[in-house]
Backbone and ligand atoms as CSV (ligand in chain L), in Angstrom:
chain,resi,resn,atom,element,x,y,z
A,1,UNK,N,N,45.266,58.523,-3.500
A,1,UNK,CA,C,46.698,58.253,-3.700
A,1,UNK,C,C,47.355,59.529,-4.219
A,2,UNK,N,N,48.167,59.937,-3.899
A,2,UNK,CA,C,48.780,61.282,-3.809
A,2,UNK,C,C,50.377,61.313,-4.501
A,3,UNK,N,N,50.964,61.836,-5.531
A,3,UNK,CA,C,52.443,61.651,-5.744
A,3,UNK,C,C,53.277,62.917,-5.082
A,4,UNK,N,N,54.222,62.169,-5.319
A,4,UNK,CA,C,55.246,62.996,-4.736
A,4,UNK,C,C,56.774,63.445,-5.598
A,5,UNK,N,N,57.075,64.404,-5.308
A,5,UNK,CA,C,58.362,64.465,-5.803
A,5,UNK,C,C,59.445,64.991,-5.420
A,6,UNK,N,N,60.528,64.512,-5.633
A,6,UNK,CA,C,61.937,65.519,-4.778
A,6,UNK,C,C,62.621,66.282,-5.747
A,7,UNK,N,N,62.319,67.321,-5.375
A,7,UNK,CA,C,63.034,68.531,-6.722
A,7,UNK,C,C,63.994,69.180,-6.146
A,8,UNK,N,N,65.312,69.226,-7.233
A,8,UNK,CA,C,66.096,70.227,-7.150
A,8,UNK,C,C,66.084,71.063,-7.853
A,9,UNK,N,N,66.799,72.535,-7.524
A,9,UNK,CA,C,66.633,73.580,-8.301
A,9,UNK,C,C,67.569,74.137,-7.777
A,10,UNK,N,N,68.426,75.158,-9.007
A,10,UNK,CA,C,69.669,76.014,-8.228
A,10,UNK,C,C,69.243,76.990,-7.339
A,11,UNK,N,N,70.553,77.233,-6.491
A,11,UNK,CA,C,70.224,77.949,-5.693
A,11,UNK,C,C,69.761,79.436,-6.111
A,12,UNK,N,N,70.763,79.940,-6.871
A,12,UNK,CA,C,70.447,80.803,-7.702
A,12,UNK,C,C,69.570,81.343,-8.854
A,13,UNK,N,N,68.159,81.485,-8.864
A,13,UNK,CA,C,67.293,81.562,-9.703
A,13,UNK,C,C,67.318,81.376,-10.908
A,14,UNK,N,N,68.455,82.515,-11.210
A,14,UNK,CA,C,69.369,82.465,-12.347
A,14,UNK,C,C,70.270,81.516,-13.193
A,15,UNK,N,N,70.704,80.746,-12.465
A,15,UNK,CA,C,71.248,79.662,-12.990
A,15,UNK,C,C,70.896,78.383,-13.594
A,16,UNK,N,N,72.150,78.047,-14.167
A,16,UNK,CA,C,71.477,76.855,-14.895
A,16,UNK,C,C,72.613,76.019,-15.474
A,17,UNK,N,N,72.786,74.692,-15.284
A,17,UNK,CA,C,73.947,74.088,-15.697
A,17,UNK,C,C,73.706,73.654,-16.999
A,18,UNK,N,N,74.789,72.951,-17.637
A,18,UNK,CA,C,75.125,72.806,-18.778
A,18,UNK,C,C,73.977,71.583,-19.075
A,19,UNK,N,N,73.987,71.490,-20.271
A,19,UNK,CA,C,73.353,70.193,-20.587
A,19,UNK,C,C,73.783,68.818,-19.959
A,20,UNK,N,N,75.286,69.013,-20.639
A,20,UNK,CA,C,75.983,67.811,-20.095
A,20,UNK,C,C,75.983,67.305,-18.664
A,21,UNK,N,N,76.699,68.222,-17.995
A,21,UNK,CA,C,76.082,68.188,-16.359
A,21,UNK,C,C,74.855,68.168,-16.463
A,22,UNK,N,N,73.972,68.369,-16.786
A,22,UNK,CA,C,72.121,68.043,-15.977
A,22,UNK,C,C,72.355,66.885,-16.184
A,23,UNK,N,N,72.184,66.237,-17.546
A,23,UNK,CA,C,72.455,64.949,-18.217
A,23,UNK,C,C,72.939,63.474,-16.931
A,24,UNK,N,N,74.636,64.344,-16.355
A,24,UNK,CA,C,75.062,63.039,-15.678
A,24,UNK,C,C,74.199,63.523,-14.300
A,25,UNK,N,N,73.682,64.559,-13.800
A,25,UNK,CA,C,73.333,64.776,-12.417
A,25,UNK,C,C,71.997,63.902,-12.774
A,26,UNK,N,N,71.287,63.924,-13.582
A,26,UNK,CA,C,70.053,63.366,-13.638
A,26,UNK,C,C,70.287,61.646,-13.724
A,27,UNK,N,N,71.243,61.204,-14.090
A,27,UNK,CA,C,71.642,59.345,-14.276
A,27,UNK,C,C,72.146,59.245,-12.881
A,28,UNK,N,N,72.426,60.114,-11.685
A,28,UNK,CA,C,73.260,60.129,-10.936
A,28,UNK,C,C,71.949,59.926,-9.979
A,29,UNK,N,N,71.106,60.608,-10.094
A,29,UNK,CA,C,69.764,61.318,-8.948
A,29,UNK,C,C,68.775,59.441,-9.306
A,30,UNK,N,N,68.741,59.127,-11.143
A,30,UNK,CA,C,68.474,57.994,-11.116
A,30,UNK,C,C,69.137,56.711,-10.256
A,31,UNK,N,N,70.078,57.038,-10.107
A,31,UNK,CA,C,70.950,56.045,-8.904
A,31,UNK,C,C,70.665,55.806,-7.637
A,32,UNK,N,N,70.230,56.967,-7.252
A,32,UNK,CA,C,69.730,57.243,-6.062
A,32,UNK,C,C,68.439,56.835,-5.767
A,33,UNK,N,N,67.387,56.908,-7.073
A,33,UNK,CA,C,66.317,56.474,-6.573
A,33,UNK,C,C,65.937,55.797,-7.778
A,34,UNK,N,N,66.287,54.544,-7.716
A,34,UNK,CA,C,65.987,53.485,-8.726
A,34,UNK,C,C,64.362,52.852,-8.899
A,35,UNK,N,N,63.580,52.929,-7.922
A,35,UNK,CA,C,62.364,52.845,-8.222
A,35,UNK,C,C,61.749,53.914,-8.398
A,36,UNK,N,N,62.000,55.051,-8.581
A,36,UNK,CA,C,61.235,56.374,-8.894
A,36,UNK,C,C,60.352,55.995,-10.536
A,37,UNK,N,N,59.224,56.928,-10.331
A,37,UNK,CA,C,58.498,56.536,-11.621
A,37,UNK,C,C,58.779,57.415,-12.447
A,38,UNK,N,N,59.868,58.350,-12.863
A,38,UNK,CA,C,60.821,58.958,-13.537
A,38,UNK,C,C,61.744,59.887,-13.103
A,39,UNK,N,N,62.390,59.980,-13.726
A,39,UNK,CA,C,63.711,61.248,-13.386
A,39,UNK,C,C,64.094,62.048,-14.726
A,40,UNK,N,N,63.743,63.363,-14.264
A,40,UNK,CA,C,63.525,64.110,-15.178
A,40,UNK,C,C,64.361,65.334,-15.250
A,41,UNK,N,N,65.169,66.090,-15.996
A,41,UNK,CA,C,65.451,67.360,-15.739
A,41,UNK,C,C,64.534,68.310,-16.444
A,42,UNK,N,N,64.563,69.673,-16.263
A,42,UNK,CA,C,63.542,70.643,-17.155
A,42,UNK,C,C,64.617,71.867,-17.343
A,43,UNK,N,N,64.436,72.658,-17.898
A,43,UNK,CA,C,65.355,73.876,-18.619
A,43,UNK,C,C,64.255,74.668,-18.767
A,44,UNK,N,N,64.008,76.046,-18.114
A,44,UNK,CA,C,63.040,77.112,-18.552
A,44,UNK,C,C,63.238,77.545,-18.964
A,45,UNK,N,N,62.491,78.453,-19.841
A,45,UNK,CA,C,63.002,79.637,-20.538
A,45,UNK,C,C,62.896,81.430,-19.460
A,46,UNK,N,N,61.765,80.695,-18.866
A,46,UNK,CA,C,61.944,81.536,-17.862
A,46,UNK,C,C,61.847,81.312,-16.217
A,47,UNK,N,N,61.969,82.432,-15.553
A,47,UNK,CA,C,62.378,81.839,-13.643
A,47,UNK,C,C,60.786,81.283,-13.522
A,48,UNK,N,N,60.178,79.839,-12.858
A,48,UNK,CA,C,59.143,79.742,-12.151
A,48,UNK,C,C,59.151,79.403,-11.215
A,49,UNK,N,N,58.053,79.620,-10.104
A,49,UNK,CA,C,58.470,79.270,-8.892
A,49,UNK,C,C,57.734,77.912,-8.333
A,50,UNK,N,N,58.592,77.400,-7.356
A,50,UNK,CA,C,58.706,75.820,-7.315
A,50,UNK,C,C,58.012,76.006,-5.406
A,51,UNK,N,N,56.750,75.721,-5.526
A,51,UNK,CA,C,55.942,75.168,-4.512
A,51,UNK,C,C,56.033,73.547,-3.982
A,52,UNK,N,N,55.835,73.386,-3.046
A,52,UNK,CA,C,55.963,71.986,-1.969
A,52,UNK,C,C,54.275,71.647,-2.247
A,53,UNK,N,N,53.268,72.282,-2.862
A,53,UNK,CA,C,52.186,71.848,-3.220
A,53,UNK,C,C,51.650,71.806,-1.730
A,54,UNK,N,N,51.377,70.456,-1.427
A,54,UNK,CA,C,50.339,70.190,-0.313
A,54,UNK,C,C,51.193,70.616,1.130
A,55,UNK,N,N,52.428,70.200,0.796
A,55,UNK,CA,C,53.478,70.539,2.169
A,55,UNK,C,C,53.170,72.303,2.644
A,56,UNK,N,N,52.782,72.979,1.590
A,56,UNK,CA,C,53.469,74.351,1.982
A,56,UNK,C,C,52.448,74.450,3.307
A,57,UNK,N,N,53.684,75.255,4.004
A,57,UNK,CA,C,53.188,75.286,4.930
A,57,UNK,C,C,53.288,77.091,5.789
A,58,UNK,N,N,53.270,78.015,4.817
A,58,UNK,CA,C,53.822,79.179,4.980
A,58,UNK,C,C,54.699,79.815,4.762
A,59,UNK,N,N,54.498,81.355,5.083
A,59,UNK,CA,C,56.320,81.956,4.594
A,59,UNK,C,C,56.481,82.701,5.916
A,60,UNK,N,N,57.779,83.140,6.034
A,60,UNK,CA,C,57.921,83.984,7.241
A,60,UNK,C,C,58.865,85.044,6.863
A,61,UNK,N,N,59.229,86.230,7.809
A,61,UNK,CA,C,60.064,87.325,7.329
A,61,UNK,C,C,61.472,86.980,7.954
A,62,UNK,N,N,62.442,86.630,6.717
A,62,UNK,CA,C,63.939,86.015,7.410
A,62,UNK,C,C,64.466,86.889,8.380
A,63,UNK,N,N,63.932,88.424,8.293
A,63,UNK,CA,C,64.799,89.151,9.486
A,63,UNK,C,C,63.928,88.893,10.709
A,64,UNK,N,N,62.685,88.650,10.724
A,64,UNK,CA,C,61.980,89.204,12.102
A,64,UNK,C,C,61.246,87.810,12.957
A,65,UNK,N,N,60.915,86.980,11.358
A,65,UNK,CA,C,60.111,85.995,11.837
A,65,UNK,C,C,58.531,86.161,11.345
A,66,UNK,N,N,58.069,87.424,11.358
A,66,UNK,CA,C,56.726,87.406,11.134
A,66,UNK,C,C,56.138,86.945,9.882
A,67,UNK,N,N,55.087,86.333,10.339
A,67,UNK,CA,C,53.739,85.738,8.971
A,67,UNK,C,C,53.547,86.474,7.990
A,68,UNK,N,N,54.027,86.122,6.509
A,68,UNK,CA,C,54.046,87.415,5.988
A,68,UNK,C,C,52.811,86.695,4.911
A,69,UNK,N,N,52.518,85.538,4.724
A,69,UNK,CA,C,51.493,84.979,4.072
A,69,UNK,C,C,50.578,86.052,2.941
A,70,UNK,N,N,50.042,86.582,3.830
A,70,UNK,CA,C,48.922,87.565,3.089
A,70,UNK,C,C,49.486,88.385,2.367
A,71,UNK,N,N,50.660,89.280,2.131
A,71,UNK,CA,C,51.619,90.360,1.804
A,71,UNK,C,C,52.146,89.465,0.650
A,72,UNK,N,N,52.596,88.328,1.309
A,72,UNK,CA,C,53.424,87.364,0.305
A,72,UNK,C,C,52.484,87.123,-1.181
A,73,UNK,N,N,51.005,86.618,-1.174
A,73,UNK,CA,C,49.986,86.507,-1.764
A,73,UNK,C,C,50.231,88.343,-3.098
A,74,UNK,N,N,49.948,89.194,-2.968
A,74,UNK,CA,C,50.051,90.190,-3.125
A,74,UNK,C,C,51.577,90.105,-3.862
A,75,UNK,N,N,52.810,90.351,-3.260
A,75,UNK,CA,C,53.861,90.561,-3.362
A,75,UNK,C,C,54.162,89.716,-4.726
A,76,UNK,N,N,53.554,88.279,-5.153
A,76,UNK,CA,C,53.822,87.349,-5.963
A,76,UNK,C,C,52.946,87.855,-7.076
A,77,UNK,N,N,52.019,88.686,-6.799
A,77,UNK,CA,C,51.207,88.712,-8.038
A,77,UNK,C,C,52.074,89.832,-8.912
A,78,UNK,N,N,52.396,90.626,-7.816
A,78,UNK,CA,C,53.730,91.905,-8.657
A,78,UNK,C,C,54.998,91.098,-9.515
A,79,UNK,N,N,55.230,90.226,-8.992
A,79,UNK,CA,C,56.538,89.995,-9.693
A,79,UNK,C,C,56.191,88.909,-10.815
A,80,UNK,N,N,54.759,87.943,-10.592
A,80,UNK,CA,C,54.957,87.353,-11.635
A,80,UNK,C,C,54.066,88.266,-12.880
A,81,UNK,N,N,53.946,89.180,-12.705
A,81,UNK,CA,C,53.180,89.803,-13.385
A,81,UNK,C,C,54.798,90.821,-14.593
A,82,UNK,N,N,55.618,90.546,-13.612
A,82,UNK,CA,C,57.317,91.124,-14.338
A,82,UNK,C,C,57.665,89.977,-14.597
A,83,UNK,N,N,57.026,88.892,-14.822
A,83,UNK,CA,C,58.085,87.691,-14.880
A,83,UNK,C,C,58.750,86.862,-14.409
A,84,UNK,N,N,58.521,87.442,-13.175
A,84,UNK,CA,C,59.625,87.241,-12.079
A,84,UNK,C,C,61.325,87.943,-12.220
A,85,UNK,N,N,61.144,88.677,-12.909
A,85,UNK,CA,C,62.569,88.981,-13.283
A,85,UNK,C,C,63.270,89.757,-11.980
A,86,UNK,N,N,62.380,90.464,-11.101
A,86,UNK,CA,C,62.993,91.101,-10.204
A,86,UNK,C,C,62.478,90.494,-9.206
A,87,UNK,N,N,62.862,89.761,-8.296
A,87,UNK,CA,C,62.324,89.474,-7.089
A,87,UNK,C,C,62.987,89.886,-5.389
A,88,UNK,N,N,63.384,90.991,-6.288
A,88,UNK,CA,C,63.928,92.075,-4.770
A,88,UNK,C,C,62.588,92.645,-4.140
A,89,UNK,N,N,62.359,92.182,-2.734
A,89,UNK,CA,C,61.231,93.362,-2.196
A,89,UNK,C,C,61.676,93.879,-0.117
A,90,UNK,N,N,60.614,94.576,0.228
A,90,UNK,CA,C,60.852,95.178,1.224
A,90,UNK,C,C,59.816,94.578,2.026
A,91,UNK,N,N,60.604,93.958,3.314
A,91,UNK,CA,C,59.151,93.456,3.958
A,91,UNK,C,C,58.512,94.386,4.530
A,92,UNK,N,N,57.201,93.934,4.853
A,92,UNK,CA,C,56.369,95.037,5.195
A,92,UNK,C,C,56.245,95.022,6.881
A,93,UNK,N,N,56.911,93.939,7.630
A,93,UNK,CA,C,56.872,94.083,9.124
A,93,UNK,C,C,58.030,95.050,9.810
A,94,UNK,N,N,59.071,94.611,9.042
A,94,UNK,CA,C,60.263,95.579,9.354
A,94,UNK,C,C,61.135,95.874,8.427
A,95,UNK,N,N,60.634,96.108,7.670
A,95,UNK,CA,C,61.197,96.673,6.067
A,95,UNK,C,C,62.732,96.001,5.890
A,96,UNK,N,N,62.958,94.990,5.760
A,96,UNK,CA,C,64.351,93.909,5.940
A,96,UNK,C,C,64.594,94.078,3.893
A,97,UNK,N,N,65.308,94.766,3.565
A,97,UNK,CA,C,65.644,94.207,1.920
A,97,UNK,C,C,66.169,92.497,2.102
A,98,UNK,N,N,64.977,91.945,0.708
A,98,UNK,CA,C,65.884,90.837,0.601
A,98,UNK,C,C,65.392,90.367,-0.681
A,99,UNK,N,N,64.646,89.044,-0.746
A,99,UNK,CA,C,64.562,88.742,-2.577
A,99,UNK,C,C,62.998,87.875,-2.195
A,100,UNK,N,N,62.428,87.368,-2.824
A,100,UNK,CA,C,61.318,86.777,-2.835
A,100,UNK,C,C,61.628,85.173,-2.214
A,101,UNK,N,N,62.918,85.150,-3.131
A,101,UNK,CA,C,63.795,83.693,-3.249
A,101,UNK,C,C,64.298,83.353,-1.633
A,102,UNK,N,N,64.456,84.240,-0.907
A,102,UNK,CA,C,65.251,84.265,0.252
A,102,UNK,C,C,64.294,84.636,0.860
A,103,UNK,N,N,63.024,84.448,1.045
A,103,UNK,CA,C,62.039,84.171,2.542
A,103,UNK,C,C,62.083,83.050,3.436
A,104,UNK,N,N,61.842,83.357,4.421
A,104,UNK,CA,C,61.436,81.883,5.106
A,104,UNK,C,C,60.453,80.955,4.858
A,105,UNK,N,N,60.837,80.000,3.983
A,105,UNK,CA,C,59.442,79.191,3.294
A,105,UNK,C,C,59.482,78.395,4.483
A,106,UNK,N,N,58.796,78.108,5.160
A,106,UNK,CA,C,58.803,76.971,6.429
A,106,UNK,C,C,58.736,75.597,5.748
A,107,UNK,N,N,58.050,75.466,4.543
A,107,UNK,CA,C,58.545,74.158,3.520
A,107,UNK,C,C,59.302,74.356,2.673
A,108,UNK,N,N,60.530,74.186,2.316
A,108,UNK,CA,C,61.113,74.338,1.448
A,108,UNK,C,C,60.417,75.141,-0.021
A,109,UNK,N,N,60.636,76.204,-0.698
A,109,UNK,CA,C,59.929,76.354,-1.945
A,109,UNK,C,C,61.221,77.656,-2.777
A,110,UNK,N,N,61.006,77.842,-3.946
A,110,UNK,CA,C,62.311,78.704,-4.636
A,110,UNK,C,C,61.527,78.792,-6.244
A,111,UNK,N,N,62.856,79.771,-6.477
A,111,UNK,CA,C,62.692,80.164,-7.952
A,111,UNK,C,C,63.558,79.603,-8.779
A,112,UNK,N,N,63.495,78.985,-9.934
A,112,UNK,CA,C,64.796,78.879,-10.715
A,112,UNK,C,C,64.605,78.597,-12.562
A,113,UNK,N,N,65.244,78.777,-13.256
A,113,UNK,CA,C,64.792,78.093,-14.583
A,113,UNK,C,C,65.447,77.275,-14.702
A,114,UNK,N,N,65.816,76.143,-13.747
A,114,UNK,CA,C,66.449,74.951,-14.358
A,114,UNK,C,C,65.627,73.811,-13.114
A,115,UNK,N,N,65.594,72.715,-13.222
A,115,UNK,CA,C,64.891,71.555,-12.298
A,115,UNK,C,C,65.594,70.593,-12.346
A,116,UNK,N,N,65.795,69.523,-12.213
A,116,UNK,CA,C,66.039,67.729,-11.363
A,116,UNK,C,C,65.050,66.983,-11.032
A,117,UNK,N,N,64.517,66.653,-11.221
A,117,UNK,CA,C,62.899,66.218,-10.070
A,117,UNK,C,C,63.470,64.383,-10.494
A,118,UNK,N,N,62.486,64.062,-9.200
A,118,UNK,CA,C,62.454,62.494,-9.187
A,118,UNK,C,C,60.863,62.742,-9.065
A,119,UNK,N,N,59.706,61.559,-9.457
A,119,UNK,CA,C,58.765,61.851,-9.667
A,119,UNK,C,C,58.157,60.147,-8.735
A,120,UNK,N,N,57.347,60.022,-7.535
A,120,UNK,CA,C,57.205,59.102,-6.187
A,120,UNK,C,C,58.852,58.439,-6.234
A,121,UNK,N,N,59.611,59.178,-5.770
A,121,UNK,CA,C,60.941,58.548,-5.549
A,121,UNK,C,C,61.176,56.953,-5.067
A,122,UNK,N,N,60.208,57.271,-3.587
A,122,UNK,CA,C,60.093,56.081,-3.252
A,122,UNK,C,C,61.547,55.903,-1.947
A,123,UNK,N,N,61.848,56.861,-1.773
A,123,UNK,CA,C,63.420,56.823,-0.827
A,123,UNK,C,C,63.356,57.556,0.244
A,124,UNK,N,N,62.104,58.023,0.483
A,124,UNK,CA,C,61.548,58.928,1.624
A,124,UNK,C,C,62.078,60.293,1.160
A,125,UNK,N,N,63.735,60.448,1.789
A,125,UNK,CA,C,64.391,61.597,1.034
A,125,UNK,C,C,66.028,61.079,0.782
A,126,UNK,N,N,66.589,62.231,-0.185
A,126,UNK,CA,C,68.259,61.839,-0.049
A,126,UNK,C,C,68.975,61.964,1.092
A,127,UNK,N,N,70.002,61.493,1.045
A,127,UNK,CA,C,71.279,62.092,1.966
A,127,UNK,C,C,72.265,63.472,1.837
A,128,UNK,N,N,72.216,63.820,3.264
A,128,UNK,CA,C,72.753,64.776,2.651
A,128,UNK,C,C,74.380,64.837,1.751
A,129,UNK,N,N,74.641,63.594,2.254
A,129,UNK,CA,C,75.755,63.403,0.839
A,129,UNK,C,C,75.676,63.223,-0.372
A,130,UNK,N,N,74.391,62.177,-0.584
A,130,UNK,CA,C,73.908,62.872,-1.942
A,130,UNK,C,C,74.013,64.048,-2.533
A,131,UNK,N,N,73.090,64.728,-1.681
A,131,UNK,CA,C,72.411,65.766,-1.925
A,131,UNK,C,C,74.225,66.855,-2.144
A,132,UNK,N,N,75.160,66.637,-1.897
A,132,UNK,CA,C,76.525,67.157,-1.902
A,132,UNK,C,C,76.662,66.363,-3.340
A,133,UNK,N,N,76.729,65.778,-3.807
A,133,UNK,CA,C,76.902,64.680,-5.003
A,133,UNK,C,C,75.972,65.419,-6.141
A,134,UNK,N,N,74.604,65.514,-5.970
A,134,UNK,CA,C,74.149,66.174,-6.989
A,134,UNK,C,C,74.637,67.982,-7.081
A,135,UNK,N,N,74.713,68.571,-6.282
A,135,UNK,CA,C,75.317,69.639,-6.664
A,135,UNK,C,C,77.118,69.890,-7.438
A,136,UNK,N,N,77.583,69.032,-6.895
A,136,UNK,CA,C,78.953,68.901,-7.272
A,136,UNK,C,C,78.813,68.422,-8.767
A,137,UNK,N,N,78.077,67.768,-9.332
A,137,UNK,CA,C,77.639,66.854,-10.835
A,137,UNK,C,C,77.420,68.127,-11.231
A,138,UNK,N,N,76.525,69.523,-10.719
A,138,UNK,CA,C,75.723,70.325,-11.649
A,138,UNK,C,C,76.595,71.605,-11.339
A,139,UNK,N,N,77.619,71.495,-10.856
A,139,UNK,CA,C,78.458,72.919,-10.762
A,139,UNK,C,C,77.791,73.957,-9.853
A,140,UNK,N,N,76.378,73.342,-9.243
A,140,UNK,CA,C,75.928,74.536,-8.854
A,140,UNK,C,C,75.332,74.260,-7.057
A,141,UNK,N,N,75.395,75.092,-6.190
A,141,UNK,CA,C,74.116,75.211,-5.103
A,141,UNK,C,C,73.282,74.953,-5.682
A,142,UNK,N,N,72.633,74.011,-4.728
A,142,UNK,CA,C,70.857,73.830,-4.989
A,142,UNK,C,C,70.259,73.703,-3.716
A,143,UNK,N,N,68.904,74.099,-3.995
A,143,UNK,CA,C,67.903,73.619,-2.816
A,143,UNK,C,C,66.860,72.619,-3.311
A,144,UNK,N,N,66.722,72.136,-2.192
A,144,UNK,CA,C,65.782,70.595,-2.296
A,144,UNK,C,C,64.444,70.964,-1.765
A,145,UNK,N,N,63.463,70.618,-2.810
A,145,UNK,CA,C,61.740,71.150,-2.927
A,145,UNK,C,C,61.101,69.693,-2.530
A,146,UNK,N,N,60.402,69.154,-1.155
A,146,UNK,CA,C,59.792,68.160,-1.176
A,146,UNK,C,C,58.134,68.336,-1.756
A,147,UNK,N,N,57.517,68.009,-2.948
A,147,UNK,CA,C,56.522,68.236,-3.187
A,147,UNK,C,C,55.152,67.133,-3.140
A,148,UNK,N,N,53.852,67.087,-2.752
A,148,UNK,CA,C,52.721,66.520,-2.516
A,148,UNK,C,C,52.139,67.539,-3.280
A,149,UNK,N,N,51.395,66.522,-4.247
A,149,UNK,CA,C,50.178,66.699,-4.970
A,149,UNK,C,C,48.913,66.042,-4.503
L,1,ZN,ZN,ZN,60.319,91.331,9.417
């Protein structure tokens, strides 16, 4: 038996909404998925990065397309080794500047110090009007992390 969870996280690594807003986005995300076996927000102190767990299913290079998997492996040990504080790099297929945050995760995956999670939601996934509803509650872009453990 395997759980699951639907995580949000800003779009922006960096960011992070207010208490108050997490507060109603999180009673709001509870609305949405009323049998979930909790709903939780988290506040980091610092950026971590948010894996799809069993989903992942690779990364790719947003300019070219290519498998950057193995590079990627490597590339993550540099930055969390800074913290993650800089996650600007150069791909290595066609040297494209971009951010760690902005690869092609073919499963959804990101950086951020702030979270949302629903924990076996139980709703398959949101809508994307929801999913317009919880960002509008938190002032912020977000991306949606489907995760298997
Ligand atoms: Zn490339």
């Amino acid at each position: 038996m395997s759980d699951s969870w639907l995580q949000f996280i800003p779009a922006d690594p960096w960011q992070r909404p207010s208490p108050e807003a997490a507060a109603r986005a999180r009673a709001l995300l509870a609305s949405f998925a009323p049998a979930a076996d909790a709903v939780d927000v988290a506040f980091k102190n610092e950026v971590e990065f948010f894996a799809p767990g069993e989903n992942w299913s690779g990364v790719a290079c947003p300019a070219c397309g290519a498998d950057l998997e193995d590079w990627w492996n490597e590339a993550m040990n540099t930055a969390y080794g800074n913290a993650f504080e800089d996650l600007a790099v150069a791909t290595p297929c066609c040297g494209a500047a971009t951010s760690l945050n902005d690869l092609n995760y073919v499963w959804p995956a990101g950086f951020g110090r702030f979270v949302l999670e629903a924990m076996n939601p139980d709703i398959g996934d949101t809508t994307p009007e929801q999913d317009r509803r919880l960002a509008e509650c938190l002032g912020l872009p977000l991306r949606k992390i489907h995760v298997r453990i």
